[in-house]
C-alpha positions in Angstrom: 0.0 0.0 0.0 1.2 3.1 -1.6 1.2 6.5 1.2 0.0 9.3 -0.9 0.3 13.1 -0.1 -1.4 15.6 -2.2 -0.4 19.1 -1.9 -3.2 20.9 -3.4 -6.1 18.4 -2.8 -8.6 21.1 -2.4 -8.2 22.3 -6.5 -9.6 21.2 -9.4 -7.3 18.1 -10.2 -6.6 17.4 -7.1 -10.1 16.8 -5.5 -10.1 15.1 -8.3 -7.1 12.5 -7.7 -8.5 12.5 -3.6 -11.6 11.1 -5.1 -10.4 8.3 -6.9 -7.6 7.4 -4.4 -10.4 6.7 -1.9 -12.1 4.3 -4.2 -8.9 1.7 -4.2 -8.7 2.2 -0.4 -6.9 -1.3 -0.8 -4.1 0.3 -2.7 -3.5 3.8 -1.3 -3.6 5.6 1.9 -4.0 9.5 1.4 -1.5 11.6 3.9 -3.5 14.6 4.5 -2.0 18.1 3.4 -3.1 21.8 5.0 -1.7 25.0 2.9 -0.3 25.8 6.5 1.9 23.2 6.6 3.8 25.0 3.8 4.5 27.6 7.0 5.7 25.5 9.5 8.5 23.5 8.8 7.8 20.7 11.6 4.8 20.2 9.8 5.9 20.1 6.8 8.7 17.7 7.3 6.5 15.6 8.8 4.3 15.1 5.8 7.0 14.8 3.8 8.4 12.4 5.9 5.1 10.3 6.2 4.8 10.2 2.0 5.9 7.4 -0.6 4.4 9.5 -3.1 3.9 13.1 -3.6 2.3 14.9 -6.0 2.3 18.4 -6.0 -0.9 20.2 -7.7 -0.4 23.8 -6.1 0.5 26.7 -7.1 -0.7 30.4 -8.6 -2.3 30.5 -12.0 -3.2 34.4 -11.9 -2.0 37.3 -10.6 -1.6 41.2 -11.7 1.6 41.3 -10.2 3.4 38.5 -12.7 6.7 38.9 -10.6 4.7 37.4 -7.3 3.4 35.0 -9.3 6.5 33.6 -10.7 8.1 33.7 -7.3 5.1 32.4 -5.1 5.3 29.6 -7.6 8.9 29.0 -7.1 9.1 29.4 -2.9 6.6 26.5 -2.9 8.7 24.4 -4.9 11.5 25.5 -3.0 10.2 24.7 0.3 9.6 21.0 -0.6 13.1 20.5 -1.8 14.6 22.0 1.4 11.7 19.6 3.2 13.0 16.5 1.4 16.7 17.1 1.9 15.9 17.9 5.7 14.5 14.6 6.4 16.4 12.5 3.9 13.5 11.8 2.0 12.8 10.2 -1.4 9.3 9.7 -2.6 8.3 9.6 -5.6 7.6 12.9 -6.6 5.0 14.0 -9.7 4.9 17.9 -10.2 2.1 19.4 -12.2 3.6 21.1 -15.0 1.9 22.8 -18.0 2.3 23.2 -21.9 2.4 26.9 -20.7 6.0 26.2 -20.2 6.6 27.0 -24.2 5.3 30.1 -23.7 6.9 33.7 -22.1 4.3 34.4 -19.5 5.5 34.1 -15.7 3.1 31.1 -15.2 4.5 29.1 -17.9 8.2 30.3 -16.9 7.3 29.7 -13.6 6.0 26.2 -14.3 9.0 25.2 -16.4 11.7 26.2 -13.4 10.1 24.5 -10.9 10.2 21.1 -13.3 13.8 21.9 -13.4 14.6 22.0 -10.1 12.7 19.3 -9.1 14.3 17.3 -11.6 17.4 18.5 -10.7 16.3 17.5 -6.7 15.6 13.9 -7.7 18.5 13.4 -10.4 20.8 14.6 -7.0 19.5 12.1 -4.3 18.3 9.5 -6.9 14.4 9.6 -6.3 12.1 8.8 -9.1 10.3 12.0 -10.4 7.9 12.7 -13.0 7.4 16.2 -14.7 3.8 16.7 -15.9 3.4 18.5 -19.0 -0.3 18.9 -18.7 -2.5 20.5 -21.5 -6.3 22.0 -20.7 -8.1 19.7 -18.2 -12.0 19.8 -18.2 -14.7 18.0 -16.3 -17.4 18.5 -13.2 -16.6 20.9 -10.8 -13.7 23.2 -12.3 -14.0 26.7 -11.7 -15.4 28.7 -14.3 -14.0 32.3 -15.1 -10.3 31.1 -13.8 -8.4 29.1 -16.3 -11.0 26.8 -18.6 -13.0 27.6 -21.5 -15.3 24.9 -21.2 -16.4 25.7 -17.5 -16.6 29.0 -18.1 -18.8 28.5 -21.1 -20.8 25.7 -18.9 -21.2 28.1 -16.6 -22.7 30.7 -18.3 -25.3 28.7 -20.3 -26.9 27.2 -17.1 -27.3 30.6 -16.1 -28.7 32.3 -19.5 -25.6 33.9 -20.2 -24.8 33.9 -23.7 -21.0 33.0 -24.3 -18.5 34.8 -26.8 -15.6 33.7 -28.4 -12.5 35.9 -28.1 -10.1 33.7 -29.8 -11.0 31.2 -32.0 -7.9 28.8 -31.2 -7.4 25.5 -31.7 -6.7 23.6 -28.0 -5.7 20.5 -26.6 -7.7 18.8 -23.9 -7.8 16.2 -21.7 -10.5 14.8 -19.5 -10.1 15.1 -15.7 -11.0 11.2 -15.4 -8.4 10.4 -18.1 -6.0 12.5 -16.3 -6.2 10.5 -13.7 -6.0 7.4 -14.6 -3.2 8.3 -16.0 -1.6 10.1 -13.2 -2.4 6.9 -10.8 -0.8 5.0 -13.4 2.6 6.5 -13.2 2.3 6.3 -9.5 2.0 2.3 -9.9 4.6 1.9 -11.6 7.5 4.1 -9.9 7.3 6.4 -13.1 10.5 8.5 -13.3 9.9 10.3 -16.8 10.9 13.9 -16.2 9.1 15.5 -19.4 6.0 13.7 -19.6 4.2 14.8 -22.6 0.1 13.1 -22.4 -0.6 11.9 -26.1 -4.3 11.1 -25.7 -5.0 14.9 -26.2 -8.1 15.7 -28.4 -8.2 18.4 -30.2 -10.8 21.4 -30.8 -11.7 24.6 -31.9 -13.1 27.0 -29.1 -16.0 27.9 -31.5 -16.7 24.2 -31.9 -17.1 23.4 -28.6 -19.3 26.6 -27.7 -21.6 24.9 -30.5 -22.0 21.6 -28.6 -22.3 22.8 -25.4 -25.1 25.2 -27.2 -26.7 22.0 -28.2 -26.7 20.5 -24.7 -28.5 23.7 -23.3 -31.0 23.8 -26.1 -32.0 20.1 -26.4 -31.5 19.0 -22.5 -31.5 21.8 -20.3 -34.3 23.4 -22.1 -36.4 20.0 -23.3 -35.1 17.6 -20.8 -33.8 15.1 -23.9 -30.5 13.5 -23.5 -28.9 14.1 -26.3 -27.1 11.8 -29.0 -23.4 11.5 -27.5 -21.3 10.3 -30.6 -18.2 9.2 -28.6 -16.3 9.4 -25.1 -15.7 12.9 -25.7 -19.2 14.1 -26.1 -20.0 11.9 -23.1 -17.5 13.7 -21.3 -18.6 17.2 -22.4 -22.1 16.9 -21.1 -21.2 15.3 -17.8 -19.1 17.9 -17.6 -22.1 20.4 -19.1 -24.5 18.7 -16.3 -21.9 19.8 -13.3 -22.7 23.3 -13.6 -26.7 23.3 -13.1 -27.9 24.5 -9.9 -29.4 21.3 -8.9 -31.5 22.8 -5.7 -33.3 24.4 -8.6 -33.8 22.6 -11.5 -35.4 19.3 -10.3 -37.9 17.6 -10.6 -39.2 18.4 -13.9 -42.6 17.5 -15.0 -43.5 15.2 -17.1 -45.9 16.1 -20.2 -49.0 14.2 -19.1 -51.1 13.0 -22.1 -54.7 11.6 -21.0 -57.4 10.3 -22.8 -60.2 8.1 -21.8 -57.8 5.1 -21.7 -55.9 6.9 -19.1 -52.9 8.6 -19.7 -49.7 8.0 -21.5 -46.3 9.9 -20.1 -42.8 10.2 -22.6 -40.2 9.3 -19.5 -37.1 9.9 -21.8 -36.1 11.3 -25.1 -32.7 10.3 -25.8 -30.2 10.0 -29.0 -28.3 7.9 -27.3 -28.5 4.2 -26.1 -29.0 3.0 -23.0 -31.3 0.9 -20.4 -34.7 1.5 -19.0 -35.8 -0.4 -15.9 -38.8 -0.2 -12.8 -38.6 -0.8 -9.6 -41.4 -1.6 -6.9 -39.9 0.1 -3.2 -42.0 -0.7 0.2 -43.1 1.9 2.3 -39.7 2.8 4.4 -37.5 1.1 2.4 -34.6 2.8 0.9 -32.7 2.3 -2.6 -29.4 3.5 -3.8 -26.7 5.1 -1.6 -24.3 4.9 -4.2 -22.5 7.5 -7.2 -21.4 6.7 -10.6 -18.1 8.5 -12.1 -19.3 8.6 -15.9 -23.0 7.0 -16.3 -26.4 9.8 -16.9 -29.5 8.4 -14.8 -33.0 9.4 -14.9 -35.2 8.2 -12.3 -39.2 9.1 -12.9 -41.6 8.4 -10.1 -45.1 7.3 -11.6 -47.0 5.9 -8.2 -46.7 6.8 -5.0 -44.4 9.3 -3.0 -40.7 9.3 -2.6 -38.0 11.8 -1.4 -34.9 11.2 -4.0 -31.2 12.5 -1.9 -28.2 13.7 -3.6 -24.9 14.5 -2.5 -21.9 15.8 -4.2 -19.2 13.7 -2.4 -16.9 15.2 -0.4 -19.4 17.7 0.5 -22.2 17.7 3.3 -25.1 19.3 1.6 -27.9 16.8 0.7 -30.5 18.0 -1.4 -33.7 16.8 -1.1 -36.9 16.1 -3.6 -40.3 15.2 -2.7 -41.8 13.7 -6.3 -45.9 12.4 -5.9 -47.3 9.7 -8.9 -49.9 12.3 -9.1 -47.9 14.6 -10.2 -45.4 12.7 -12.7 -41.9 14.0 -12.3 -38.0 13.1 -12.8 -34.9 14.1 -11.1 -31.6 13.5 -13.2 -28.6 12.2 -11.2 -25.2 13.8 -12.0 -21.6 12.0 -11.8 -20.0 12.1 -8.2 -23.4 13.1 -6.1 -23.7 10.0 -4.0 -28.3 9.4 -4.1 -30.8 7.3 -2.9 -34.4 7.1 -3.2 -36.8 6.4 -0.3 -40.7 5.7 -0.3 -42.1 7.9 2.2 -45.8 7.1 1.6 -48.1 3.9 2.3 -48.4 2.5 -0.9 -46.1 0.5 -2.9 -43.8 3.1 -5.0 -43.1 2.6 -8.4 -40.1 4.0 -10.7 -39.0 4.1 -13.9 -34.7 4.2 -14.1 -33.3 5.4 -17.8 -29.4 4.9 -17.5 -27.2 5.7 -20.8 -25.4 2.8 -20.9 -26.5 -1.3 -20.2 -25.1 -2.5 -16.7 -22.0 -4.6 -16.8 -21.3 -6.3 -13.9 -17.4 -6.1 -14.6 -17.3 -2.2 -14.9 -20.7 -1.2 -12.7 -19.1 2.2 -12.1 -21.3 2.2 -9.1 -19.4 3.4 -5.4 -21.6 2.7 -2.4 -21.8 5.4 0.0 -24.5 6.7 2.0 -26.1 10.1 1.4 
C-alpha cells in the first residue's frame, strides 16, 4: 500500500485524484496536506516524511503582479526540496507542469523552473520523479472564469448567459478522469519520466465546442432530452455540461401528461443515445441506492406513490432533497459524483422508472456505495 500526499487536494485536479484514491482504499492511503503546513516547517517535514508519493498540484495560475506570481510559484517548490533534503526523504515525486512552459508568460516560466529544479532534486538524491506536461483539463466541478473555457462557457449557459468567443484557437484537452488514470498510473509503476508529454489529447476549436455545449443547453436543459453523445468525448462534455446546473433548482421536472379516456400515457425519456430503462417496486420505508457513478447519466421518474430522492456531491455535506408524488409525474436527473438514494415515504407501494445511458455490466458497474 502506496502513502499518498497531495499538496493541493482542495483544486480542481486534485479533488479530483482525492476522489479516486479513496475508491482503491486497498491500494493507497492518502496523507492529508493543509496550505499551512507550507509555514511551519515541523509540519511540513512531517508530511514529507510520512509520503511514498507526492504529488504536488499547487500553485498560482493568476496574478496582476506576474513577478509574485513567478516567485510564489517557485518558494513553494523551494520549500519541498529543502523539506525533502531535511529529512532525507525520497518519494516519488510528480509535479504538475503545463504546456504553458513553451510560452513567455510568468506562469509558464514559472512552471518550467520549478520542473527543473525538481528534476534536478531527484536526479541529485536518486528519487524517481515525473514532470507533468499537462494540456487543458475539463470535467465536473472546475472553476469557471479562472483558467477553462469549457467551465466557463458551462457556466454561463446554465445561467442564460450567452457565451462569446475571443479567440477562435485551436486547444488540446484532456479529460479530468483520463487524467487520472493516467496520473495513478505513473504512481504504480514508480514512473520516473521527467518530461511527460500526455498523447491522448483531443483536439478542438473554441467555437466548436461553444456549438456543442449550445446544443446540450438547447435540447437538454431546455427540453429535458439526452442528447445523441457520438463518442467518449461528447459523453465527457455533457457530464461535464450537467456539473454546472444548480441542482437545488432545476429538479424535478414535470413530465408532459397525455390523457385520454384510456388513461394517460407519459414520454419518460427522449434520448439519442443508447441506453437501459428499468422499474422498480420500493415498500413503504424502504430505501434504494446510496451509491454514485463517475461517468454513467441516470434518470429516475416516479409514476405511483411518493418518494424523497437525496443527492450529495461527495466530499461535501449538503444533501439535497426532492419530494416527487405519482400524481404529479416527475424526474430528477442524477449527475456523476453526487452520491443518491431514493426512499418511499408514503403507504403504498412506490413505483419507478430508471433510464441509465449505458447497459449494466457487472465487470465495470461504475457504481461506489456510500450513504447520502
Amino acid at each position: 500500500m502506496k502513502k499518498v500526499g497531495i499538496i493541493g487536494v482542495n483544486g480542481f485536479i486534485g479533488s479530483h485524484l482525492n476522489n479516486f484514491l479513496r475508491l482503491f482504499s486497498d491500494d493507497f492511503t492518502i496523507i492529508s496536506f493543509d496550505k499551512p503546513f507550507f509555514n511551519n516547517k515541523i509540519q511540513l517535514d512531517t508530511f514529507v516524511k510520512s509520503c511514498d508519493v507526492i504529488v504536488h498540484l499547487a500553485g498560482i495560475n493568476r496574478d496582476p503582479d506576474s513577478n509574485y506570481l513567478y516567485q510564489a510559484n517557485l518558494d513553494l517548490c523551494q520549500k519541498i526540496i529543502d523539506s525533502l533534503f531535511r529529512t532525507n526523504s525520497k518519494p516519488h515525486l510528480l509535479f504538475s507542469s503545463s504546456t504553458h512552459e513553451n510560452s513567455d508568460s510568468s506562469y509558464g516560466l514559472s512552471k518550467k523552473r520549478c520542473r527543473e529544479l525538481f528534476s534536478e532534486w531527484s536526479i541529485e538524491v536518486g528519487a524517481n520523479f515525473t514532470g507533468l506536461i499537462i494540456p487543458n483539463v475539463f470535467g465536473p466541478f472546475c472553476k469557471p472564469n479562472y483558467n477553462s473555457v469549457i467551465a466557463t462557457f458551462c457556466h454561463q449557459l446554465c445561467n442564460d448567459i450567452q457565451p462569446k468567443v475571443d479567440n477562435d484557437s485551436l486547444i488540446k484537452l484532456i479529460y479530468i478522469n483520463e487524467l487520472i488514470e493516467i496520473i495513478l498510473k505513473l504512481i504504480k509503476t514508480n514512473d520516473n519520466t521527467h518530461f511527460y508529454v500526455f498523447d491522448n489529447c483531443i483536439e478542438y476549436r473554441v467555437s466548436n465546442l461553444l456549438k456543442l455545449l449550445n446544443n446540450y443547453k438547447k435540447n437538454y436543459l431546455l427540453n429535458g432530452e439526452i442528447p445523441c453523445l457520438n463518442n467518449d468525448f461528447e459523453l465527457n462534455m455533457f457530464n461535464t455540461f450537467r456539473s454546472y446546473i444548480n441542482y437545488n433548482q432545476f429538479f424535478p421536472k414535470k413530465f408532459v401528461v397525455n390523457p385520454d379516456n384510456r388513461g394517460l400515457f407519459v414520454e419518460i425519456t427522449r434520448s439519442g443515445t443508447s441506453g437501459q430503462s428499468s422499474f422498480s417496486t420500493t415498500n413503504p420505508n424502504v430505501t434504494r441506492g446510496n451509491h454514485y457513478h463517475t461517468r454513467k447519466i441516470e434518470r429516475f421518474a416516479v409514476i405511483k406513490g411518493k418518494a424523497k430522492i437525496q443527492m450529495r456531491r461527495i466530499g461535501t455535506d449538503e444533501i439535497i432533497n426532492y419530494y416527487l408524488d405519482g400524481e404529479v409525474p416527475s424526474y430528477v436527473d442524477i449527475p456523476v459524483w453526487y452520491i443518491h438514494n431514493i426512499t418511499n415515504v408514503g403507504y403504498d407501494l412506490l413505483y419507478t422508472c430508471f433510464w441509465i445511458n449505458e447497459p449494466y455490466d457487472s465487470n465495470n458497474p461504475d457504481t461506489y456505495f456510500e450513504i447520502v
